[in-house]
PDB file of N, H, CA, C and O in Angstrom:
ATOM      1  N   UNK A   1       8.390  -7.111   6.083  1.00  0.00           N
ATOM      2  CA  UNK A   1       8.855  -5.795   5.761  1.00  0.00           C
ATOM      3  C   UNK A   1      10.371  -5.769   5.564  1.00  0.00           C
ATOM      4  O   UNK A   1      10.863  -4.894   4.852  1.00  0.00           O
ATOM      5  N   UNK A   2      11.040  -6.575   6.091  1.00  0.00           N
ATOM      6  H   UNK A   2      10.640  -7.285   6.670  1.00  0.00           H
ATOM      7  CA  UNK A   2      12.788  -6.858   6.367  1.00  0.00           C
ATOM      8  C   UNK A   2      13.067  -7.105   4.845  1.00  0.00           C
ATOM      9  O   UNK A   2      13.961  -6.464   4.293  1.00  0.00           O
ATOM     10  N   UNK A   3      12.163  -8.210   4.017  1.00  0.00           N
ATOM     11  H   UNK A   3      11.436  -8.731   4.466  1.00  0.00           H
ATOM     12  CA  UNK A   3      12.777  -8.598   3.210  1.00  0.00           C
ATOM     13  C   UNK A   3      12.271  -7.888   2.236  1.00  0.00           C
ATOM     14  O   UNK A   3      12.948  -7.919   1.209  1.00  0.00           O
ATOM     15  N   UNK A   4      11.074  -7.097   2.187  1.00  0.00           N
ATOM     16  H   UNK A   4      10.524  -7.072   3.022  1.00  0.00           H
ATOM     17  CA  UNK A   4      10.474  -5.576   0.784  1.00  0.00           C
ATOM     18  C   UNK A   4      11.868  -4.897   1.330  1.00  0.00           C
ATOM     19  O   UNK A   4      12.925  -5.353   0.896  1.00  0.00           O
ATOM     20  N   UNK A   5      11.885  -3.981   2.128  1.00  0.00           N
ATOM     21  H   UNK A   5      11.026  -3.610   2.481  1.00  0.00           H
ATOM     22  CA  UNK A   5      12.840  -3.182   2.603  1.00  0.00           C
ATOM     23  C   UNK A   5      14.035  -3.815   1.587  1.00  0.00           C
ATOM     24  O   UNK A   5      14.031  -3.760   0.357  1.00  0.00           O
ATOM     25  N   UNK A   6      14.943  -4.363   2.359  1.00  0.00           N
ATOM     26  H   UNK A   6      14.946  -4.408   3.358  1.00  0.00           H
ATOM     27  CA  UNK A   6      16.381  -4.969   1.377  1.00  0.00           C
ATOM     28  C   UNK A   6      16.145  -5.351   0.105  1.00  0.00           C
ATOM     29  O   UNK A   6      17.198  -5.060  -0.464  1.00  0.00           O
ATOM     30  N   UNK A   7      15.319  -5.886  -0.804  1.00  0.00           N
ATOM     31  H   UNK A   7      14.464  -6.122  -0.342  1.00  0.00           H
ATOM     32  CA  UNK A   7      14.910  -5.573  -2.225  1.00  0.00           C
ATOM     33  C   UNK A   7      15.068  -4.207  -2.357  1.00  0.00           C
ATOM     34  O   UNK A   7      15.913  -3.636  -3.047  1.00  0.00           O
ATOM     35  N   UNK A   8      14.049  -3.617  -1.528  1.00  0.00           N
ATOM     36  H   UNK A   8      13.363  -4.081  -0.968  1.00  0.00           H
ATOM     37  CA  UNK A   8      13.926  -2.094  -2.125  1.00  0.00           C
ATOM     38  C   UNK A   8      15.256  -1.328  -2.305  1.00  0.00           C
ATOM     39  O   UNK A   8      15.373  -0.360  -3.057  1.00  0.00           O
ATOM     40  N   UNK A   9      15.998  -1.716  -1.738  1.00  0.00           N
ATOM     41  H   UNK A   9      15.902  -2.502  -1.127  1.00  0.00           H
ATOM     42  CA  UNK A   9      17.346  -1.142  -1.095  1.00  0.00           C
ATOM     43  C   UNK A   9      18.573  -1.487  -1.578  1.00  0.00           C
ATOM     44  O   UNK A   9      19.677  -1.161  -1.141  1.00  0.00           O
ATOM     45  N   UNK A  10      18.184  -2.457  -2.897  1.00  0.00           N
ATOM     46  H   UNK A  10      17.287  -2.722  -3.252  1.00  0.00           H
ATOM     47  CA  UNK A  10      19.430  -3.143  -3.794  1.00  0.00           C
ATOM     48  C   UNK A  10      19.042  -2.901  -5.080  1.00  0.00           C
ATOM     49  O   UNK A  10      19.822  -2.844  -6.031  1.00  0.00           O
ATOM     50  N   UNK A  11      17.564  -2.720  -5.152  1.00  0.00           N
ATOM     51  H   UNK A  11      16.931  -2.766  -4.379  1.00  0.00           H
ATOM     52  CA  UNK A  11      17.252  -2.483  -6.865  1.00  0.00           C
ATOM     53  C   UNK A  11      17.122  -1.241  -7.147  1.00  0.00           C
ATOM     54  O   UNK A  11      16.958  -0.460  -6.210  1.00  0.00           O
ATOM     55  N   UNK A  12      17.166  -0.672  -8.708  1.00  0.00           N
ATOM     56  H   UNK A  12      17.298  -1.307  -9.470  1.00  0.00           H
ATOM     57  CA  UNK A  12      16.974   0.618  -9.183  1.00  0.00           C
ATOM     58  C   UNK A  12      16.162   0.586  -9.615  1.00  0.00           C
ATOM     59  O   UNK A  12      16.108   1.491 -10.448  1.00  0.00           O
ATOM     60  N   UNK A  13      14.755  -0.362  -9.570  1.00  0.00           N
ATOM     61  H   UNK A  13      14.799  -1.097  -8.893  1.00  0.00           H
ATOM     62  CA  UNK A  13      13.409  -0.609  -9.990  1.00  0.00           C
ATOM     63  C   UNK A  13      12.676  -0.345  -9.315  1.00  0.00           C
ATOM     64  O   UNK A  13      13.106  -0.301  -8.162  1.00  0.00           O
ATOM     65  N   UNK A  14      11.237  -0.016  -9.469  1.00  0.00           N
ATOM     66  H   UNK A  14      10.888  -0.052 -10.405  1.00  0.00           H
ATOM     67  CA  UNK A  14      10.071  -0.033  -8.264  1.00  0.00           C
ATOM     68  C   UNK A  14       9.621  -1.168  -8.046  1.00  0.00           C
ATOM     69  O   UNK A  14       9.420  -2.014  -8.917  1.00  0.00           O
ATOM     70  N   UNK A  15       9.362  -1.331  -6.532  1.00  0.00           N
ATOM     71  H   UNK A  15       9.525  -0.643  -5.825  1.00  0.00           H
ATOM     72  CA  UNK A  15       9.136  -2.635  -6.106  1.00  0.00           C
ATOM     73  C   UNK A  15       8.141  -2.317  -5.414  1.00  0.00           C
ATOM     74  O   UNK A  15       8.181  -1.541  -4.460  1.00  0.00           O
ATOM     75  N   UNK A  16       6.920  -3.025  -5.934  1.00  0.00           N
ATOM     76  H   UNK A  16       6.887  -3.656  -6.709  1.00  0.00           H
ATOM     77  CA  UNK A  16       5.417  -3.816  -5.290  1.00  0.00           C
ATOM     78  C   UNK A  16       5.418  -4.468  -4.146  1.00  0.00           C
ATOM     79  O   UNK A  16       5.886  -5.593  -4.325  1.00  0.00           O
ATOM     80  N   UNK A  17       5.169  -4.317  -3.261  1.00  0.00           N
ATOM     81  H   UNK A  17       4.789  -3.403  -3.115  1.00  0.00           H
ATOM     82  CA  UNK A  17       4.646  -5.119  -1.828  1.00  0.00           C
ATOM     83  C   UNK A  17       3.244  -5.876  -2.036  1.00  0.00           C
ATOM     84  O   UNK A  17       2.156  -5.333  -2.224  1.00  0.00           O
ATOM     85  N   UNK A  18       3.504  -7.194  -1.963  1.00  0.00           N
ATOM     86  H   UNK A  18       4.388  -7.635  -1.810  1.00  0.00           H
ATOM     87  CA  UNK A  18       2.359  -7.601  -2.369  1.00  0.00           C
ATOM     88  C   UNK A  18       1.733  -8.886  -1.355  1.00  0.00           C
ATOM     89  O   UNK A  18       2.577  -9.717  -1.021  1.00  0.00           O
ATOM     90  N   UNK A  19       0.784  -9.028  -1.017  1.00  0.00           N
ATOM     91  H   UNK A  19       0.098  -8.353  -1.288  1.00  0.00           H
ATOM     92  CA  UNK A  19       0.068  -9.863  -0.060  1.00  0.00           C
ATOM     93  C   UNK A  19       0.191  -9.824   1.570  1.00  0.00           C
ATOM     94  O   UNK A  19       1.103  -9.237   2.152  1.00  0.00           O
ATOM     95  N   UNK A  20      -0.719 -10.437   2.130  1.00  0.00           N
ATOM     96  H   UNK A  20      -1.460 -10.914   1.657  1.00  0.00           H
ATOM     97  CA  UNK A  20      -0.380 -10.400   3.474  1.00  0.00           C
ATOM     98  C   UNK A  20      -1.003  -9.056   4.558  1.00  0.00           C
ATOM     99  O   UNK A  20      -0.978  -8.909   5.780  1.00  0.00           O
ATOM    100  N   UNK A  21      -1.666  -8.029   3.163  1.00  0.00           N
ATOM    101  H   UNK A  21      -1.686  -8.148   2.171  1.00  0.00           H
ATOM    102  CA  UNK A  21      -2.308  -7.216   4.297  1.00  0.00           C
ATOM    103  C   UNK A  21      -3.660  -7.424   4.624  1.00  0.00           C
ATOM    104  O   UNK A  21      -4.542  -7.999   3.987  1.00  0.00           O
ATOM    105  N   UNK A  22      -3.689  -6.716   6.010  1.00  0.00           N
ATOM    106  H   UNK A  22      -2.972  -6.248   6.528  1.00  0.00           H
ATOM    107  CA  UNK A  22      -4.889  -6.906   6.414  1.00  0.00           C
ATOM    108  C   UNK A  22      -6.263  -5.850   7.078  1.00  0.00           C
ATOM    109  O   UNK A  22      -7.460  -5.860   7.367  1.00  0.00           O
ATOM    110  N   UNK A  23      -5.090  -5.043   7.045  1.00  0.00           N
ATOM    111  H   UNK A  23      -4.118  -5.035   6.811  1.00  0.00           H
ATOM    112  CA  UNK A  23      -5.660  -3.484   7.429  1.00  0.00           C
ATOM    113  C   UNK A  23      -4.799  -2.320   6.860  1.00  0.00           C
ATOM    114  O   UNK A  23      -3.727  -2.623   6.338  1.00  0.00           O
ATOM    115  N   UNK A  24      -5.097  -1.285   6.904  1.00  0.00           N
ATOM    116  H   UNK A  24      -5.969  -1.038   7.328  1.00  0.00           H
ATOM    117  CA  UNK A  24      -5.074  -0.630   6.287  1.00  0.00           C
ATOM    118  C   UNK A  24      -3.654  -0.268   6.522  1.00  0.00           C
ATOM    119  O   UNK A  24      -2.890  -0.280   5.556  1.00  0.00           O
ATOM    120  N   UNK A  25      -3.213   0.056   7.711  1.00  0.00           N
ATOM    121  H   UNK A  25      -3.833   0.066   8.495  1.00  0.00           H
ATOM    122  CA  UNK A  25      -2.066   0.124   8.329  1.00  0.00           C
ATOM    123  C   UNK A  25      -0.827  -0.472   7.595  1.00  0.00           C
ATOM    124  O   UNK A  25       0.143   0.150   7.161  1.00  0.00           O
ATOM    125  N   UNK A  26      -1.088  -1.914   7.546  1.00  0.00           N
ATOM    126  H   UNK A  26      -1.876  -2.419   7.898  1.00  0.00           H
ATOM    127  CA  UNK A  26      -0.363  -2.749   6.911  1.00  0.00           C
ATOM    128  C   UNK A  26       0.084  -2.149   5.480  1.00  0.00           C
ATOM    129  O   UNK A  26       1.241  -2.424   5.164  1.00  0.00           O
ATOM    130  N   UNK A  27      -0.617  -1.416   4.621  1.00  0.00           N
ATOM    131  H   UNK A  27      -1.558  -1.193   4.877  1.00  0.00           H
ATOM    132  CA  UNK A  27      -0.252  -1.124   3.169  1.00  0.00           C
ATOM    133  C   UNK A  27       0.531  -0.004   3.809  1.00  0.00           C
ATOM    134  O   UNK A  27       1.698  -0.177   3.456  1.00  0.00           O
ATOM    135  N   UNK A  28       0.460   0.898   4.463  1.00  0.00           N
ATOM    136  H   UNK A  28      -0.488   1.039   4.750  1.00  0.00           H
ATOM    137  CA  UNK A  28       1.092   2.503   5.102  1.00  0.00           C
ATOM    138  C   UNK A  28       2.791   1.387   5.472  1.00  0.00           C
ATOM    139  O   UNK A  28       3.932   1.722   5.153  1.00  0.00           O
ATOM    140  N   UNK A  29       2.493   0.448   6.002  1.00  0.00           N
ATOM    141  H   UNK A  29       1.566   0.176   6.261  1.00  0.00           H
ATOM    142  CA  UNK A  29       3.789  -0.016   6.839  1.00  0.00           C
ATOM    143  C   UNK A  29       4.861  -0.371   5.715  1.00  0.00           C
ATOM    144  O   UNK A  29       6.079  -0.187   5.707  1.00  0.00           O
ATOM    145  N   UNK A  30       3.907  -1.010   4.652  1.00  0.00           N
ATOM    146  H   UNK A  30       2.918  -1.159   4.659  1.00  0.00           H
ATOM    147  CA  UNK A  30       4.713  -1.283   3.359  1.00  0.00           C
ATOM    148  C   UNK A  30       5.678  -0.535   2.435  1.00  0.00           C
ATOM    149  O   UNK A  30       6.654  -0.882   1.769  1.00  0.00           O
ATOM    150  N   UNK A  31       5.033   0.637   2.649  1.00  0.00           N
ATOM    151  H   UNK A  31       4.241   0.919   3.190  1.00  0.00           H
ATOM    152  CA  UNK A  31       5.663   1.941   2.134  1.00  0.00           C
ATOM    153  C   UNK A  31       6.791   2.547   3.089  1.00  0.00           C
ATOM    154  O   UNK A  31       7.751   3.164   2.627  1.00  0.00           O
ATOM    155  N   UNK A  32       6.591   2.308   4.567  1.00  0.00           N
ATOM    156  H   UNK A  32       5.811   1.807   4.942  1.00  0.00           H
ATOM    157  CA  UNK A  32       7.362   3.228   5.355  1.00  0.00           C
ATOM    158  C   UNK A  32       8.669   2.384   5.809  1.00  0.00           C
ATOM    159  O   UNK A  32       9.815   2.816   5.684  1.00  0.00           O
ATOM    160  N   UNK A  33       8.437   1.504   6.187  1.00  0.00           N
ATOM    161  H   UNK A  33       7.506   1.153   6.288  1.00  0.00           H
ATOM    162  CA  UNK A  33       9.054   0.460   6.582  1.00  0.00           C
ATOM    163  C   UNK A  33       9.619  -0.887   5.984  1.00  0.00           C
ATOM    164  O   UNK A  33      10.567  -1.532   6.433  1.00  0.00           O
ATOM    165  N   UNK A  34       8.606  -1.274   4.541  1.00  0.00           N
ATOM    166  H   UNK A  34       7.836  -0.751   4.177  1.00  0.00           H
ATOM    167  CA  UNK A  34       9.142  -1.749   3.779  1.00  0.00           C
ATOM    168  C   UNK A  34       9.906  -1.058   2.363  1.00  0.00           C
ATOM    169  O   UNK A  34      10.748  -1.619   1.662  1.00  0.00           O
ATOM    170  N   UNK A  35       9.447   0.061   2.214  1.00  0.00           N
ATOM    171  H   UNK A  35       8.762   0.517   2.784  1.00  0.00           H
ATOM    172  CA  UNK A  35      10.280   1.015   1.428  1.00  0.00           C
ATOM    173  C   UNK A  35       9.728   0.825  -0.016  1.00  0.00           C
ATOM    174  O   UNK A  35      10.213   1.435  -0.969  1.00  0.00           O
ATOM    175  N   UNK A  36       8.831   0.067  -0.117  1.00  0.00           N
ATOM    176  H   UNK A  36       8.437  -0.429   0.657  1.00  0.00           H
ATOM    177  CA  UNK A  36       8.108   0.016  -1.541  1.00  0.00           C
ATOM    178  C   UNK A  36       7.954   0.972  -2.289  1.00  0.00           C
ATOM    179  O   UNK A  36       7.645   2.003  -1.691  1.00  0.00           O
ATOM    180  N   UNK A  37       8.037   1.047  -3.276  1.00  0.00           N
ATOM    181  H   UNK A  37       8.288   0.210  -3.762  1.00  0.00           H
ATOM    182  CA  UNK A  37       7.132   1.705  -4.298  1.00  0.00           C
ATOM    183  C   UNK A  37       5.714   2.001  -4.612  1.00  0.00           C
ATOM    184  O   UNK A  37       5.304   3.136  -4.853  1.00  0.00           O
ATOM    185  N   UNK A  38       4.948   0.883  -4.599  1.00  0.00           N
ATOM    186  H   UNK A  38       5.281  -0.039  -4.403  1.00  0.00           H
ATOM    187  CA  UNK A  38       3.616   0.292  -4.600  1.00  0.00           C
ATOM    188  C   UNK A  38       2.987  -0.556  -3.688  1.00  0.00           C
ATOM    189  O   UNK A  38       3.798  -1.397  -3.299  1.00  0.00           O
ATOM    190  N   UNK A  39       2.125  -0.663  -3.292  1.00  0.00           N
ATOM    191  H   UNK A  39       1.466   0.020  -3.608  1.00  0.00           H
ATOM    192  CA  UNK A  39       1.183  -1.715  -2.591  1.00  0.00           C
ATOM    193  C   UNK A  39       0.404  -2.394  -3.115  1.00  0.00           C
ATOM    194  O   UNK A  39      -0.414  -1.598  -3.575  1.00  0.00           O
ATOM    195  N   UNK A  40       0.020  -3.629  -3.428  1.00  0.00           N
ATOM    196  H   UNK A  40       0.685  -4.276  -3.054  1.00  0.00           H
ATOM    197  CA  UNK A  40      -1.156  -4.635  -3.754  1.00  0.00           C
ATOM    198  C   UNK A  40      -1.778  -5.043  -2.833  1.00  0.00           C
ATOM    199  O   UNK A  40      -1.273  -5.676  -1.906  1.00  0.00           O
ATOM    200  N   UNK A  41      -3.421  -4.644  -2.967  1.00  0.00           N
ATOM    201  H   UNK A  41      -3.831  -4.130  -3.721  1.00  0.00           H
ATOM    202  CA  UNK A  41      -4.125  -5.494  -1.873  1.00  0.00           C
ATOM    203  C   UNK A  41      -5.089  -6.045  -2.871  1.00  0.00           C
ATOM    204  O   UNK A  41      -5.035  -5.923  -4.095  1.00  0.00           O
ATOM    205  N   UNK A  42      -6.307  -6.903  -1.887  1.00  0.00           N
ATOM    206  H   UNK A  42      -6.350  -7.002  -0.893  1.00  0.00           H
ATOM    207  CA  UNK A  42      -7.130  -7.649  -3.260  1.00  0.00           C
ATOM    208  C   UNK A  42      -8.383  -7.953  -1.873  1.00  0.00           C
ATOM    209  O   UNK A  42      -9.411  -7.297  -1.703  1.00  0.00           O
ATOM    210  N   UNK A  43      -7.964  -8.979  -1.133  1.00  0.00           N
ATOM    211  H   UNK A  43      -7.129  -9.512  -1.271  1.00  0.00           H
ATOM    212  CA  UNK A  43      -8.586  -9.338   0.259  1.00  0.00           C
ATOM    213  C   UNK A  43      -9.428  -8.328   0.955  1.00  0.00           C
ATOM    214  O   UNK A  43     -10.590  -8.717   1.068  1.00  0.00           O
ATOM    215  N   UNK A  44      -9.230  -7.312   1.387  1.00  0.00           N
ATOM    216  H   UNK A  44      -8.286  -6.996   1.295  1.00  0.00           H
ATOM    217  CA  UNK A  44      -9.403  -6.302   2.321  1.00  0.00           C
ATOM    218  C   UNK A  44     -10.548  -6.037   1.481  1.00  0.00           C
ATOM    219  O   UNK A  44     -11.639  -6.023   2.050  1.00  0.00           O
ATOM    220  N   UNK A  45     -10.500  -5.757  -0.157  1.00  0.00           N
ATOM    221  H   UNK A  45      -9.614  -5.768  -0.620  1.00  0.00           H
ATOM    222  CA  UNK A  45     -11.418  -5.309  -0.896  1.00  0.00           C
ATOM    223  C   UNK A  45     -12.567  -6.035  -0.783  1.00  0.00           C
ATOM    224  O   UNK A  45     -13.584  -5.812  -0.127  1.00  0.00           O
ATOM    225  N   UNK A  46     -12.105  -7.441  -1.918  1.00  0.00           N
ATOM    226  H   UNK A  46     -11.278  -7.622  -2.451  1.00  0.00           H
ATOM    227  CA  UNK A  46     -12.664  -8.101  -1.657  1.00  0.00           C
ATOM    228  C   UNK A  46     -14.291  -8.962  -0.587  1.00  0.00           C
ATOM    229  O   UNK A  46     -15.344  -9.591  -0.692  1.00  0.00           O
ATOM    230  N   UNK A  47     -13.610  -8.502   0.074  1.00  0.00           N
ATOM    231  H   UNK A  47     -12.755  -7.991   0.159  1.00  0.00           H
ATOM    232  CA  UNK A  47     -14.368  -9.533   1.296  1.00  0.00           C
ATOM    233  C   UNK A  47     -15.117  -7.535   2.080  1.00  0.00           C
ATOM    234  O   UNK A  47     -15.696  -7.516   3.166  1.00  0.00           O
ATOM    235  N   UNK A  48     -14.951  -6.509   1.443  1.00  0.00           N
ATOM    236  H   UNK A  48     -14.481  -6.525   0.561  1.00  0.00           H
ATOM    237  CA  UNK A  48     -15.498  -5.869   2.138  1.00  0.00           C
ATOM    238  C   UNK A  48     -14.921  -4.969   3.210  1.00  0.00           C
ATOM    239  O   UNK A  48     -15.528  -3.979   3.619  1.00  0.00           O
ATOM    240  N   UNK A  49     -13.829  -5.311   3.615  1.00  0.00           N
ATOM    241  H   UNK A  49     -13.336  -6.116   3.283  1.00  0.00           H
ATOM    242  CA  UNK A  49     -13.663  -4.872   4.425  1.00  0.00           C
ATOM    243  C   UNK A  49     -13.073  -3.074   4.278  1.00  0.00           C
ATOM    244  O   UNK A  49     -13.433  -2.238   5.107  1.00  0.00           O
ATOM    245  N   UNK A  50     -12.515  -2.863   3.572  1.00  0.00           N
ATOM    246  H   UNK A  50     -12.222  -3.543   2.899  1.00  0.00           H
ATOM    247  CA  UNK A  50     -12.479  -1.288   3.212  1.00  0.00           C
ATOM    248  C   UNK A  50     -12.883  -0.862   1.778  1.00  0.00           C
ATOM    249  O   UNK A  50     -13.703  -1.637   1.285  1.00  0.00           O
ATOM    250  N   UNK A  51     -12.671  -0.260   1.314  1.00  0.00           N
ATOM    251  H   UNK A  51     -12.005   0.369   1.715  1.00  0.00           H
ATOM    252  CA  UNK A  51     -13.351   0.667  -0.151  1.00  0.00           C
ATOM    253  C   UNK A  51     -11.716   0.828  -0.487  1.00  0.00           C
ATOM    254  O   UNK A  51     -10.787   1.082   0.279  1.00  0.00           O
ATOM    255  N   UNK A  52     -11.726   0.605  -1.799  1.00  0.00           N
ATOM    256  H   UNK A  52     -12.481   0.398  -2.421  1.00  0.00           H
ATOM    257  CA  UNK A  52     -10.190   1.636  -2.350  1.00  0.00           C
ATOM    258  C   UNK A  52     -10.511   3.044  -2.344  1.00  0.00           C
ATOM    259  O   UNK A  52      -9.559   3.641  -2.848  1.00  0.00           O
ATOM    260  N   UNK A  53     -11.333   3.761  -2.035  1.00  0.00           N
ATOM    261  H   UNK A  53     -12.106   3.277  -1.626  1.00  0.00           H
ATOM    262  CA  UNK A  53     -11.426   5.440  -1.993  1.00  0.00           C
ATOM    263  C   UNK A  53     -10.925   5.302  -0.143  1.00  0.00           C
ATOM    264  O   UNK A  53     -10.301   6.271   0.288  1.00  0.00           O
ATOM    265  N   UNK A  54     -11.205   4.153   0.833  1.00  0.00           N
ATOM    266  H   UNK A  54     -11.711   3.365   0.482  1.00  0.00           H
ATOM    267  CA  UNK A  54     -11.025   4.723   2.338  1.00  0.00           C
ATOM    268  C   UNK A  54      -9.205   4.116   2.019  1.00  0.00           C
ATOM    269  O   UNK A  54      -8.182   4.802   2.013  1.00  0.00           O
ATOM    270  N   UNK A  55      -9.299   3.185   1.873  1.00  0.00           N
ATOM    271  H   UNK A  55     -10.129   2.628   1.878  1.00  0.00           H
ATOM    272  CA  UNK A  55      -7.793   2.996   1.350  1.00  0.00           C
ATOM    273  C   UNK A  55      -6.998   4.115   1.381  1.00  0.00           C
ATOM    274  O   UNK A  55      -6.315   4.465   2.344  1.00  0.00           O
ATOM    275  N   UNK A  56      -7.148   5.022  -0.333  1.00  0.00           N
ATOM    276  H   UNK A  56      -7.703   4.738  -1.115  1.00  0.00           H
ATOM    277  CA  UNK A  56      -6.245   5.845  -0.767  1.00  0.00           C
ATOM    278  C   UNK A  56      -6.155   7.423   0.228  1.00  0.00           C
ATOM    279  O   UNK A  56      -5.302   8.302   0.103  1.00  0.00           O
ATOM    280  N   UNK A  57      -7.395   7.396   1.260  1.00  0.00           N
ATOM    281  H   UNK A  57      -8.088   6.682   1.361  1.00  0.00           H
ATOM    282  CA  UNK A  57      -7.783   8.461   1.934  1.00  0.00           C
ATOM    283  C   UNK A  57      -6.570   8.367   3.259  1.00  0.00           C
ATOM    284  O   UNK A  57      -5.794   9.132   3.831  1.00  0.00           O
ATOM    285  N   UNK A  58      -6.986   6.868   3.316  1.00  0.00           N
ATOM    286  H   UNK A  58      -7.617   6.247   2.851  1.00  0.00           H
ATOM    287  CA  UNK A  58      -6.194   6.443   4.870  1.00  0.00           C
ATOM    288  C   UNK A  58      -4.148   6.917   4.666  1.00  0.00           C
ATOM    289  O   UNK A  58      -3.299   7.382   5.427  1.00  0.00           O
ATOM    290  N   UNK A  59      -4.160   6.590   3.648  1.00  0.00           N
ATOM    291  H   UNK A  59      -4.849   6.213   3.030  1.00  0.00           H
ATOM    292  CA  UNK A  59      -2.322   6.419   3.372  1.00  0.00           C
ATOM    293  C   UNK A  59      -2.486   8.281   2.655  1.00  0.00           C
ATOM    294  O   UNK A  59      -1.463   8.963   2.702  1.00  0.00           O
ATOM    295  N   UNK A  60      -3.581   8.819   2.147  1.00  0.00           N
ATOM    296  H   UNK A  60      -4.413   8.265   2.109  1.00  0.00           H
ATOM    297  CA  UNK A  60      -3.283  10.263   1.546  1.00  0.00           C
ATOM    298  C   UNK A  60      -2.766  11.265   3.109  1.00  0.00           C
ATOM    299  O   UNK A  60      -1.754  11.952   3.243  1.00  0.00           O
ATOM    300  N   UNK A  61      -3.959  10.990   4.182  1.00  0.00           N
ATOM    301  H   UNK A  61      -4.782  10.431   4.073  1.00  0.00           H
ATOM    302  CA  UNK A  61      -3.746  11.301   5.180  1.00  0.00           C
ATOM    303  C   UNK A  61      -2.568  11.355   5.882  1.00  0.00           C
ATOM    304  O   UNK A  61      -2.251  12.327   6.569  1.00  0.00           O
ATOM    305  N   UNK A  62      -1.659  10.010   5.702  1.00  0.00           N
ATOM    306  H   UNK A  62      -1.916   9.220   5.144  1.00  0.00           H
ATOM    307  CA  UNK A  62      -0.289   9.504   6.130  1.00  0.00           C
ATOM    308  C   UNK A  62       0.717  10.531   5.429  1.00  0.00           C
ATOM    309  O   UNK A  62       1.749  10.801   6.042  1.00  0.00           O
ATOM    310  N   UNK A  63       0.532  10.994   4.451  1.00  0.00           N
ATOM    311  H   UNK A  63      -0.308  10.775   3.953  1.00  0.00           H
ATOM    312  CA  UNK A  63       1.892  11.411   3.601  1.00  0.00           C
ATOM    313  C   UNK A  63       1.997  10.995   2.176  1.00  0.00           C
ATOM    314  O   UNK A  63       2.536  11.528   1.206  1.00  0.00           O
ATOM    315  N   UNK A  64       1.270   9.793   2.341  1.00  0.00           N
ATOM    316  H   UNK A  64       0.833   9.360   3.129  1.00  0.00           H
ATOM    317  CA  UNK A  64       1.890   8.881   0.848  1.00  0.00           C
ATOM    318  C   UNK A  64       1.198   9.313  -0.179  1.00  0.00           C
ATOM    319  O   UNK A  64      -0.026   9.216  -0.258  1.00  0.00           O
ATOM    320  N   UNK A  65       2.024   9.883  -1.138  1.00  0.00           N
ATOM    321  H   UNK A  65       3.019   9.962  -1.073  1.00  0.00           H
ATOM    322  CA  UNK A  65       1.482  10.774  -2.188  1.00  0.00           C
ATOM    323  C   UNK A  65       0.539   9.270  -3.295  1.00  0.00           C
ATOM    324  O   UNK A  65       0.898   8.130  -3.586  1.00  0.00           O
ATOM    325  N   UNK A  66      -0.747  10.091  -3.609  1.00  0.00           N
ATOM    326  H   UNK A  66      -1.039  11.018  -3.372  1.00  0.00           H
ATOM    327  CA  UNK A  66      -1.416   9.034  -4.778  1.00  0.00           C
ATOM    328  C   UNK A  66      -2.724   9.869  -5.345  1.00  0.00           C
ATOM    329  O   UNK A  66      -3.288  10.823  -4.808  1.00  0.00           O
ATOM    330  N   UNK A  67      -2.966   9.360  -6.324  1.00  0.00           N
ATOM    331  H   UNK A  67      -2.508   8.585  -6.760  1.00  0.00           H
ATOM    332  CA  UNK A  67      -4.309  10.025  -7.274  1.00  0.00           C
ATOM    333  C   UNK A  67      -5.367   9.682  -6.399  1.00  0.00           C
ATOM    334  O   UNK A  67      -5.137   8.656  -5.757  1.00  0.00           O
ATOM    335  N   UNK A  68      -6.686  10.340  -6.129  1.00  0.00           N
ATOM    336  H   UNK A  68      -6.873  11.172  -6.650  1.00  0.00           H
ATOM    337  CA  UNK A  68      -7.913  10.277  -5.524  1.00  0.00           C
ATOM    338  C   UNK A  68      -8.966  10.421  -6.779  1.00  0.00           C
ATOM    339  O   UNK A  68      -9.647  11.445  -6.735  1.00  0.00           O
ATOM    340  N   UNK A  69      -9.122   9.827  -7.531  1.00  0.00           N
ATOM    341  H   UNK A  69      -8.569   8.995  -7.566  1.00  0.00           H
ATOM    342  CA  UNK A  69     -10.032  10.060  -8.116  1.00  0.00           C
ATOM    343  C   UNK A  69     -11.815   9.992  -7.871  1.00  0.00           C
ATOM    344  O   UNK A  69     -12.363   9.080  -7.253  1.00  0.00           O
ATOM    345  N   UNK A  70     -12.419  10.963  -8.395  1.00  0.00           N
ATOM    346  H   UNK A  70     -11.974  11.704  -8.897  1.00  0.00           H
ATOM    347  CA  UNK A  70     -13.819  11.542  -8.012  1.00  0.00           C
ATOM    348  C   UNK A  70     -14.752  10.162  -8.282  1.00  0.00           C
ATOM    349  O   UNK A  70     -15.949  10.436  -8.195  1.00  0.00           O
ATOM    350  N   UNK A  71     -14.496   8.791  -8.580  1.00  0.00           N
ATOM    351  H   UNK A  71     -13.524   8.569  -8.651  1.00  0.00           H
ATOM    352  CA  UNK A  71     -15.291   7.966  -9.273  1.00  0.00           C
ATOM    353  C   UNK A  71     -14.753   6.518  -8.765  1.00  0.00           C
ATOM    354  O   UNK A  71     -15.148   5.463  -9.263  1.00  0.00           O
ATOM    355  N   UNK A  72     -13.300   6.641  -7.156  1.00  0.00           N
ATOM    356  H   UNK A  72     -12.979   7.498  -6.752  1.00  0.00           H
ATOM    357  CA  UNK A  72     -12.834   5.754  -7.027  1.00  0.00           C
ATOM    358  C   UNK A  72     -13.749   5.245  -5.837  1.00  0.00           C
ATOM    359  O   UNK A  72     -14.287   6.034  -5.060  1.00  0.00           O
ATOM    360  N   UNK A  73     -13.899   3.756  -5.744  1.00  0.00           N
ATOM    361  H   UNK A  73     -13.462   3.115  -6.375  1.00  0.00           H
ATOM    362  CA  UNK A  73     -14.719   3.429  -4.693  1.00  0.00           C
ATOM    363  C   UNK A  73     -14.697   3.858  -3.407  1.00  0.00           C
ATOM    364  O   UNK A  73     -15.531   3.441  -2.603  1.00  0.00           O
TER     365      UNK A  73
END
């Protein structure tokens, strides 16, 4: 998060956080603490372990503004 954060914090671009999560938490931490722009996950999906609809529910809940669409997993 130290090193998203200080990217985030030198560029005038949006910056992606990408790999390394593992729960859901982890993408929320990316945003708050690493200061991202975006989150990439793939794993979590992947293998089952959450839905991108509990995903976007979990971080909508948090604050972090994002589209919910009626057709997202």
């Amino acid at each position: 998060m130290e090193l998203t954060r200080g990217i985030s914090e030198q560029l005038k671009i949006p910056v992606i956080a990408s790999g390394g999560a593992g729960n859901l938490e982890h993408l929320y931490e990316a945003f708050i603490m690493g200061k991202a722009d975006a989150v990439l996950a793939a794993s979590i999906f992947h293998f089952g372990t959450y839905s991108i609809r509990e995903a976007k529910c979990y971080l909508i809940a948090r604050g972090i503004p994002m589209r919910l669409e009626d057709d997202a997993n």
